[in-house]
C-alpha positions in Angstrom: 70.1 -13.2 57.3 67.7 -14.1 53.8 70.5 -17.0 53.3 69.3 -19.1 56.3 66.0 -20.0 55.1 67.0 -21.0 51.6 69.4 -23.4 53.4 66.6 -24.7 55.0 65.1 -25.1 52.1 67.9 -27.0 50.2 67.9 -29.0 53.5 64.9 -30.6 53.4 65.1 -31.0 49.4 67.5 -33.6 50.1 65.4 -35.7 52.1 63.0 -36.6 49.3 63.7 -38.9 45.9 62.7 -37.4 42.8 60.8 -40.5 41.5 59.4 -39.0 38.1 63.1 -38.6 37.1 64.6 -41.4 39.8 66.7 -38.7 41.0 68.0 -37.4 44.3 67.1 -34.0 44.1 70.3 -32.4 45.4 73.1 -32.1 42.6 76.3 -34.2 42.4 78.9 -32.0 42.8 76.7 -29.2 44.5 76.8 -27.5 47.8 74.3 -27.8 50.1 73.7 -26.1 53.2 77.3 -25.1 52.9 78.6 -28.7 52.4 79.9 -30.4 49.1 77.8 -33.2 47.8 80.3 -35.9 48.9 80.4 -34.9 52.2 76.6 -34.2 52.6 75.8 -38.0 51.2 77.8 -39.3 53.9 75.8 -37.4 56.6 72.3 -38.6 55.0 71.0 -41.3 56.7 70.1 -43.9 53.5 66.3 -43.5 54.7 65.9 -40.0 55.5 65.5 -37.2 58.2 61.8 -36.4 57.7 59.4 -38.7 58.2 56.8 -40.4 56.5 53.5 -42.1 56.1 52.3 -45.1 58.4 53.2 -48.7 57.7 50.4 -49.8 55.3 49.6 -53.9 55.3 48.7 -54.9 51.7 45.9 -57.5 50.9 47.1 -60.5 49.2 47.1 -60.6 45.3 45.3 -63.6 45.3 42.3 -64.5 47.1 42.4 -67.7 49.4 39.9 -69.8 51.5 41.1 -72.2 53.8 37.5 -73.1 55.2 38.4 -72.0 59.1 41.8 -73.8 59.4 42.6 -73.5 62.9 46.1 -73.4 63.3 48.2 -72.6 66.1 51.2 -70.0 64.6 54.4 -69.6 66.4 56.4 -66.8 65.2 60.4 -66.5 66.0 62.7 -63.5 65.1 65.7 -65.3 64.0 67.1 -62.3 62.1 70.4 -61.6 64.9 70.9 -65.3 65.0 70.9 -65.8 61.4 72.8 -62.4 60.8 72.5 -62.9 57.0 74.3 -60.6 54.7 72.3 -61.7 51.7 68.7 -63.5 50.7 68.7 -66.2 48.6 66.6 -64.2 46.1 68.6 -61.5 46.0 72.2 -60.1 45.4 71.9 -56.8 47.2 73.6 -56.8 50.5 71.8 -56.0 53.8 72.3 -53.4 56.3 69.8 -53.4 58.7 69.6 -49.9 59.4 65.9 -49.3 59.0 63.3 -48.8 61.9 62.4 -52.7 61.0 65.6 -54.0 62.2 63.9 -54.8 65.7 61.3 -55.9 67.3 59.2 -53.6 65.2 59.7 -55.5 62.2 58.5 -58.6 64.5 55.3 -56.9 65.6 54.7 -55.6 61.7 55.0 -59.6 60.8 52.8 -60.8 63.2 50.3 -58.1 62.5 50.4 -59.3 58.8 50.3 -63.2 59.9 46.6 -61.9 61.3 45.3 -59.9 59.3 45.9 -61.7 55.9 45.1 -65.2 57.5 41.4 -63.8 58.5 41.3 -62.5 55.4 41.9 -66.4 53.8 39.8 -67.7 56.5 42.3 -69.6 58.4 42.0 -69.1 62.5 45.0 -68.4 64.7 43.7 -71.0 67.8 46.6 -70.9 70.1 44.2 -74.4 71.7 44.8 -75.3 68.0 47.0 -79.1 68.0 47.9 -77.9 64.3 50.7 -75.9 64.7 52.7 -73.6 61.7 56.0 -72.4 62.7 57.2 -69.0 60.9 61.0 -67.9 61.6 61.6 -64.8 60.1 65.3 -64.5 58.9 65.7 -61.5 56.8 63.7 -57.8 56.6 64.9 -55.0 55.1 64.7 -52.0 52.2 67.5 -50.6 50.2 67.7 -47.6 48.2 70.1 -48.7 45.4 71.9 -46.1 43.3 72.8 -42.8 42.8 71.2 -40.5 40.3 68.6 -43.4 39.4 67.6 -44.8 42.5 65.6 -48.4 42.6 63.8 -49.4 45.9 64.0 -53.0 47.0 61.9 -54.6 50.0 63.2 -57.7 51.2 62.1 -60.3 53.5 63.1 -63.7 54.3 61.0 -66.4 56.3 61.0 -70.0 56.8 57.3 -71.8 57.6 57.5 -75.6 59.0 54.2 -77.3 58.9 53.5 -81.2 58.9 57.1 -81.9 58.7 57.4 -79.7 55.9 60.4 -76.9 56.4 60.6 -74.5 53.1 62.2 -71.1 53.2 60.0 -68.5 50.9 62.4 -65.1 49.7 61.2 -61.8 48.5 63.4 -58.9 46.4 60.3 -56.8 45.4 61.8 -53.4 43.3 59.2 -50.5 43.0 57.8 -50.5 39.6 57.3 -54.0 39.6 53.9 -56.0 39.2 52.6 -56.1 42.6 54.6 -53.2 44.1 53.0 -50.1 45.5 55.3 -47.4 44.1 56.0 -46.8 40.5 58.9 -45.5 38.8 56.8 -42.3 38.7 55.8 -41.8 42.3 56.5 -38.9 44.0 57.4 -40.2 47.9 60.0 -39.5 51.0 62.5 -42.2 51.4 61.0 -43.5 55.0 57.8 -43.8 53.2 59.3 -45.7 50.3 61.0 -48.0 52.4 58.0 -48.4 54.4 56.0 -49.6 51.7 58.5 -51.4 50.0 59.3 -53.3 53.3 55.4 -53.8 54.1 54.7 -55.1 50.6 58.1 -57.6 50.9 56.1 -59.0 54.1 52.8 -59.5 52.3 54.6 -61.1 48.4 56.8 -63.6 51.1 53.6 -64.7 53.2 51.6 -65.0 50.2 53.9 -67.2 48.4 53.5 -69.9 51.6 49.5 -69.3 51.4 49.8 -70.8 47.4 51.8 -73.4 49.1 49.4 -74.4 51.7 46.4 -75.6 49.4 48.9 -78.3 48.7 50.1 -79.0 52.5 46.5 -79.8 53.8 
């Protein structure tokens, strides 16, 4: 009867990422819960059973003023038309199986279209004759590796404005520059991809905002 909570236990172990090591917690070659390792990783969904915290939306790095543009945004989700394997940053493969592969990743987009363009002063005027198309192609997060695990938020999105089409591509790792997780943090694997994926959002829209001091 005592063995059923300690497989509990080792249960929800494997759910987390070791991040001060980059480890999965459970042990290659182990038994968990009465399985072997191989057939245990096959069961774990690549983002995890428990769950984590909220979708954050980042400020932008860089501080913008666009003096009250008024601009009329259109946003597409062209992500099952497109049906990309791959970013043009990146080499790793995706698999859209996160909670972002449907209209929730739309909505998460959108809410970041809003909230960073008040933030640089720019007004979404749907009256607005200036209009700024944003397609968004690609949105995902990967957890890459076994034993050292890397997290990796990717987006793809093409703007068109004044004539202008330009596609802008994000492979953000944790532990880089602008990332939100370390190679020391301490997280679940829904909230690492969560933030990864969030922060992928903000680096891709950001790169058009740099852009867009030049397009006016």
């Amino acid at each position: 009867m005592k063995s059923k909570p300690i497989l509990l236990f080792l249960s929800i172990l494997t759910s987390f990422i070791n991040y001060s090591q980059n480890q999965i917690i459970y042990p290659q070659g182990g038994i968990i819960g009465g399985l072997t390792y191989e057939v245990a990783k096959e069961i774990m969904p690549e983002h995890g059973f428990l769950p984590g915290k909220k979708f954050p939306t980042y400020q932008t790095v860089n501080k913008f003023d666009f003096n009250n543009l008024r601009l009329r945004v259109v946003l597409y989700n062209d992500r099952q038309e497109k049906n990309l394997t791959k970013i043009d940053c990146s080499e790793i493969e995706l698999n859209n199986k996160t909670e972002l592969k449907d209209e929730q990743g739309t909505v998460k987009v959108w809410d970041y279209l809003n909230t960073l363009f008040l933030q640089s002063k720019i007004v979404i005027d749907t009256a607005s004759t200036d209009e700024l198309e944003v397609r968004l192609t690609a949105l995902d997060c990967r957890l890459i590796g076994f034993g050292q695990i890397a997290v990796h938020g990717l987006c793809q999105m093409e703007f068109k404005y004044k004539g202008i089409t330009k596609i802008y591509c994000t492979d953000i790792e944790d532990g880089d520059a602008n990332a939100p997780l370390s190679k020391t943090s301490f997280v679940t694997r829904k909230t690492a991809t969560r933030y990864m994926a969030s922060v992928a959002i903000r680096e891709t829209i950001e790169k058009f905002l740099i852009d867009l001091k030049d397009w006016q």
